[in-house]
C-alpha positions as CSV (number, residue, x, y, z in Angstrom):
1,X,-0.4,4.2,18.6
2,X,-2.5,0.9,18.7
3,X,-5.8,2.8,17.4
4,X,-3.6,4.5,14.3
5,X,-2.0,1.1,13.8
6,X,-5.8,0.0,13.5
7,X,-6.8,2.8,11.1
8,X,-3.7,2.0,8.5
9,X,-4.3,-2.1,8.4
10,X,-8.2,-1.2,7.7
11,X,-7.3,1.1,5.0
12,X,-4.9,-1.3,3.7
13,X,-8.2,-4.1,3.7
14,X,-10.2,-1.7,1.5
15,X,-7.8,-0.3,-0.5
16,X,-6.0,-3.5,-1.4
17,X,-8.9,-5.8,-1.1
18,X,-12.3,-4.2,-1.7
19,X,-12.1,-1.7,-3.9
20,X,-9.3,-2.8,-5.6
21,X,-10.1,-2.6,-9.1
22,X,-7.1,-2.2,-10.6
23,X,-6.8,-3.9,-13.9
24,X,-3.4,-6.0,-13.6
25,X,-1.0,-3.2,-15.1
26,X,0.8,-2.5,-12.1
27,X,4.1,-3.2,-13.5
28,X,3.6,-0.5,-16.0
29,X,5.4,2.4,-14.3
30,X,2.5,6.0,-14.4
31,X,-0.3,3.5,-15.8
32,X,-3.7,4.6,-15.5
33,X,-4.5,1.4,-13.4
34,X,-1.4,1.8,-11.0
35,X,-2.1,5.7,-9.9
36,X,-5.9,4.7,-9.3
37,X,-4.8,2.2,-7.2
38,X,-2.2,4.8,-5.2
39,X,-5.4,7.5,-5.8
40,X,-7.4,4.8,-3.7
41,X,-5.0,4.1,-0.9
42,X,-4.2,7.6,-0.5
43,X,-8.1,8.4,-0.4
44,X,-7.9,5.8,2.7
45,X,-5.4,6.7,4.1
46,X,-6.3,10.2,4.8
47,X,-9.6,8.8,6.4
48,X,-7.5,6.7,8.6
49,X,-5.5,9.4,9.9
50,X,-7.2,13.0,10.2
51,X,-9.1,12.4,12.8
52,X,-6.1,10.5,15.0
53,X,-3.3,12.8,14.1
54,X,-2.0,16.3,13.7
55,X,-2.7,17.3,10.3
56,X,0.7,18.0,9.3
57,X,1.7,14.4,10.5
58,X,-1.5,12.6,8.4
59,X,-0.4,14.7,5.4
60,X,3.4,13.4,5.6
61,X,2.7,9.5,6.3
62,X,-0.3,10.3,3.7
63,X,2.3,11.4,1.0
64,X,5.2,8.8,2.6
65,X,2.5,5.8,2.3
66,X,1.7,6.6,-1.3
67,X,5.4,6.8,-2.4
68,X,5.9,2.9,-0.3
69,X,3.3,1.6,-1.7
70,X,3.0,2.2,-5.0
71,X,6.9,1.3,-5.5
72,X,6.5,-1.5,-3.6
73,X,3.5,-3.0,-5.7
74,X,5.5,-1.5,-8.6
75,X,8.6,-3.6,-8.2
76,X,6.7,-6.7,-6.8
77,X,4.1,-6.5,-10.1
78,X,7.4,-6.3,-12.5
79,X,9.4,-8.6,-10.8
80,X,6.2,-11.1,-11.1
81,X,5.4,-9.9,-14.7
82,X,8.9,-10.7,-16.3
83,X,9.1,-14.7,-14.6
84,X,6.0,-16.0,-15.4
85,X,7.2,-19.4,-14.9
86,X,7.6,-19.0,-10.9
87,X,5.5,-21.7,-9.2
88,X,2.7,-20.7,-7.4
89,X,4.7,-21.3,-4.1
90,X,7.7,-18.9,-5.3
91,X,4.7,-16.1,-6.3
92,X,2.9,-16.7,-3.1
93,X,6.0,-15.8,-1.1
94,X,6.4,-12.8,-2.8
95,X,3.0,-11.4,-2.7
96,X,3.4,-12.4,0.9
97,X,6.5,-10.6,1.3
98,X,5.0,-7.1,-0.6
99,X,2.3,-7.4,2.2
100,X,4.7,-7.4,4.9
101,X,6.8,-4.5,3.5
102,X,3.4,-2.9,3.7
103,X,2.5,-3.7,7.5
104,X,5.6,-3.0,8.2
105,X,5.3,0.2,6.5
106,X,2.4,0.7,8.5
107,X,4.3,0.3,11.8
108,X,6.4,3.0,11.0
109,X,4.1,5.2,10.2
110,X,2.2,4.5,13.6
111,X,5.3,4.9,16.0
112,X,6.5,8.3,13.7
113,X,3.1,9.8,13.8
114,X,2.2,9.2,17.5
């Protein structure tokens, strides 16, 4: 469990951090900029996990983390979008918060696929 756990906070690293180019149109629901970013973390995700799992396991936390994800950034990108006045404290927490749904997430995933 510990080494898939691994795999999914890595992915999340790249996806999220390094090739994260995603122009800042997430809250826009089907924009090109928000299904590259789910293209990307998907893309990741299936590195992370076809070598540690049964293949019909990777595909189902590969299609589960996609749906999380980009719902999660969705919501957290619209929420942020429509109160631009939030203090950078209030935003922080936030952002903070849609990364622990995401490790969360990961956890999950982990303890389901192993």
């Amino acid at each position: 469990m510990i080494e898939v756990l691994a795999a999914l906070m890595i992915k999340h690293y790249l996806a999220d951090y390094v090739f994260n180019n995603t122009p800042s149109n997430k809250h826009i629901y089907g924009s090109a900029g928000s299904v590259n970013h789910l293209i990307i973390h998907m893309l990741f995700c299936t590195l992370a996990l076809i070598f540690l799992v049964p293949i019909h396991l990777a595909l189902l936390a590969i299609i589960f983390d996609g749906f999380i994800h980009y719902h999660e950034d969705w919501l957290k990108s619209r929420y942020l979008y429509k109160r631009k006045g939030l203090s950078e404290r209030v935003r922080r927490a936030i952002t903070g918060f849609d990364q622990l749904v995401h490790m969360l997430t990961y956890i999950m995933m982990a303890w389901i696929v192993t």
